[in-house]
C-alpha positions as CSV (number, residue, x, y, z in Angstrom):
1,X,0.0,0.0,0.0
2,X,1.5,3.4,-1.0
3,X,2.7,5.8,2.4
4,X,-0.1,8.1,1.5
5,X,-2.8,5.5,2.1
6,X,-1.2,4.2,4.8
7,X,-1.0,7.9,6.7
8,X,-5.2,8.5,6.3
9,X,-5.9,4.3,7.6
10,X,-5.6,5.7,11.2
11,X,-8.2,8.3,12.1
12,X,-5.8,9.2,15.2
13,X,-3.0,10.6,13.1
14,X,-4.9,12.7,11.0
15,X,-4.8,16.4,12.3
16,X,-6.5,19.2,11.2
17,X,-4.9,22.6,11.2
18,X,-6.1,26.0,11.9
19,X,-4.3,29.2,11.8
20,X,-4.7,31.2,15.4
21,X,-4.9,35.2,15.3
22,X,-6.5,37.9,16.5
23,X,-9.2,37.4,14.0
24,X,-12.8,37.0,14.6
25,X,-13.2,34.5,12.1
26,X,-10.8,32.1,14.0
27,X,-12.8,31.1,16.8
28,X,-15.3,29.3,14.1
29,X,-12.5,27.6,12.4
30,X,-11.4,26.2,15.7
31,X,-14.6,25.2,16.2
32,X,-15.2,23.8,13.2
33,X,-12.0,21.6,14.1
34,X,-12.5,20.4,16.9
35,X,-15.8,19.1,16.5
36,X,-14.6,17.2,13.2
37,X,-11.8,15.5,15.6
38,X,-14.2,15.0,18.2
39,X,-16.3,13.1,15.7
40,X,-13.8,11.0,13.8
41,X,-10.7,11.3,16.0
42,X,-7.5,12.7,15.6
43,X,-5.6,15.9,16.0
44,X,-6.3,19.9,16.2
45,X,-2.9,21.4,15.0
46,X,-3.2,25.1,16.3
47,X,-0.3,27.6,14.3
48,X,0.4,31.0,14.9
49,X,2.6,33.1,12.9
50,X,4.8,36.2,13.5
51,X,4.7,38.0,10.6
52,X,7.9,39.9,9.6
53,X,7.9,43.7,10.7
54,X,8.0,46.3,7.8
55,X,10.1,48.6,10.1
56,X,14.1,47.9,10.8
57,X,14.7,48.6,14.2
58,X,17.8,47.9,16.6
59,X,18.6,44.6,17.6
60,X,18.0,44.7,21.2
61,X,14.1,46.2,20.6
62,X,13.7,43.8,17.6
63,X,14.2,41.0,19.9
64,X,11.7,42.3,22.4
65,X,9.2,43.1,20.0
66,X,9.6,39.5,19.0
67,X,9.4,38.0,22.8
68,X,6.1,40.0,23.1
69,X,4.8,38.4,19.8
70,X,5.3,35.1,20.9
71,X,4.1,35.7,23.9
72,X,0.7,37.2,22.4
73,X,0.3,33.9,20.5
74,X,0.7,32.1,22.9
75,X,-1.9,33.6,25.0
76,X,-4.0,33.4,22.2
77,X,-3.4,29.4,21.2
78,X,-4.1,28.9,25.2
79,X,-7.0,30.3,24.9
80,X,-8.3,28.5,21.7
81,X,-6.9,25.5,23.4
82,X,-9.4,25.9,26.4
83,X,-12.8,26.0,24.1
84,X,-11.5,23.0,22.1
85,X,-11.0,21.1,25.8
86,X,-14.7,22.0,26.6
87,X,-15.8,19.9,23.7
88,X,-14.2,16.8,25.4
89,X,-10.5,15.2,25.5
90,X,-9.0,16.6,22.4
91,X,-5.9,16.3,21.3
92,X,-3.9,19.5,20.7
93,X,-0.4,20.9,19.0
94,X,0.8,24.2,19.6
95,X,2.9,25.4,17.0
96,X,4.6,29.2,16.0
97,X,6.4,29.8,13.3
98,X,7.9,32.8,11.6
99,X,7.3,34.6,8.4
100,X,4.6,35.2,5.8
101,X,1.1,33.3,6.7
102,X,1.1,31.7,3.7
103,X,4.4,30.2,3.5
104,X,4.3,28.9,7.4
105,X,1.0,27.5,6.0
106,X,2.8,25.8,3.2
107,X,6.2,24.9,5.4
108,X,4.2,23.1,8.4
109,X,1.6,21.2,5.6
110,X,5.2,19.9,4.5
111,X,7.1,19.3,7.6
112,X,4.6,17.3,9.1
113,X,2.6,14.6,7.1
114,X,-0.1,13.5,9.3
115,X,-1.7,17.2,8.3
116,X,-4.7,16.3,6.3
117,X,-7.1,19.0,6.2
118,X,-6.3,23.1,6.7
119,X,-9.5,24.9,8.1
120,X,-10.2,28.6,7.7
121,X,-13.0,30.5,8.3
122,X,-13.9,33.7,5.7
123,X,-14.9,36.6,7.3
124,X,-18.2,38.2,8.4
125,X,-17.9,41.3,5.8
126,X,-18.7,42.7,3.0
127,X,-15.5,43.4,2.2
128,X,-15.2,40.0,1.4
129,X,-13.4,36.3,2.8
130,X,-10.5,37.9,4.9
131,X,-6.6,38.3,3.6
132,X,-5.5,34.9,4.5
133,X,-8.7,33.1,2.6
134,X,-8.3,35.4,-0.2
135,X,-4.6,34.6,-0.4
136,X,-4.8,31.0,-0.4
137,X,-7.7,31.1,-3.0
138,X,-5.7,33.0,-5.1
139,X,-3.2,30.5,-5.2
140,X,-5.4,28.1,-6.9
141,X,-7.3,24.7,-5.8
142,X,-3.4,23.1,-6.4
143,X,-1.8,25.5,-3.8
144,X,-1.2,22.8,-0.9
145,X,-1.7,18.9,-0.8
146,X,-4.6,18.8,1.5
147,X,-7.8,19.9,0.9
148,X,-8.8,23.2,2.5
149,X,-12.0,23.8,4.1
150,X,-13.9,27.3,4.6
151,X,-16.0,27.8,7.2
152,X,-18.8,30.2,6.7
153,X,-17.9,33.8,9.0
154,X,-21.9,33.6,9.5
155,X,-22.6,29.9,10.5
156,X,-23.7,29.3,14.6
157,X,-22.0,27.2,17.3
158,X,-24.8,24.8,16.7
159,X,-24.8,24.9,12.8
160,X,-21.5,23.9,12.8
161,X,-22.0,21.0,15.4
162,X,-24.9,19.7,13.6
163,X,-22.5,19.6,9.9
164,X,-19.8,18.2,12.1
């Protein structure tokens, strides 16, 4: 049997990733997640990404700047972390990475093979999706191995658990 059959035959391995920000869109992306793994098992892979500062600064206050990024995402993947551990005993990854959105996107999807679905959620505007969902569609339907699922900005808690 080829590797990439064998990765999807245990449910418990697959993980679903989500991309953690500030955003308000995120919150139904996690949702969305975690009631998929809560369903059919596996893994909620939560990333975060520091995106690279437009301004050149001095070392020592680039480096702090940088400490209090991290330390913002972190506070934000524990707190995303909490709502998917009142759905049940889910499994979680924490993961932060540097650089563009996108390409952290792309890098993780590659690094770490059990990643089988990437979930977004477009925002609640009329401005449209949101910069990351607009990104990735732009980037065509053969932009990352795995398929990529949009939740709606506008869907409820309990729509989503009832699709889930």
């Amino acid at each position: 049997m080829p590797d990439t059959e064998d990765r999807y035959t245990d449910e418990y391995k697959r993980k679903f990733l989500v991309i953690v920000d500030d955003s308000q869109e995120c919150a139904k992306a996690v949702t969305f997640a975690a009631l998929r793994v809560r369903r059919t098992g596996g893994t909620v892979v939560l990333l975060s990404v520091i995106e690279p500062d437009d301004h050149h600064h001095w070392l020592g206050v680039e480096e702090i700047m940088r400490a209090e990024a991290w330390s913002a995402l972190e506070t934000l993947q524990a707190r995303q972390a909490a709502r998917i551990a009142a759905f049940g005993s889910i499994k979680v990854e924490k993961v932060i990475k540097e650089g563009s959105k996108v390409d952290a996107i792309e890098a993780l999807i590659a690094e770490d093979p059990d990643i089988a679905i990437l979930v977004l959620a477009a925002a609640d505007s009329a401005e449209g999706p949101g910069p990351l969902v607009s990104s990735i569609a732009a980037r065509g339907a053969n932009a990352f191995r795995v398929p990529v699922t949009v939740v709606p900005g506008t869907i409820s808690d309990s729509d989503l658990a009832a699709l889930c």
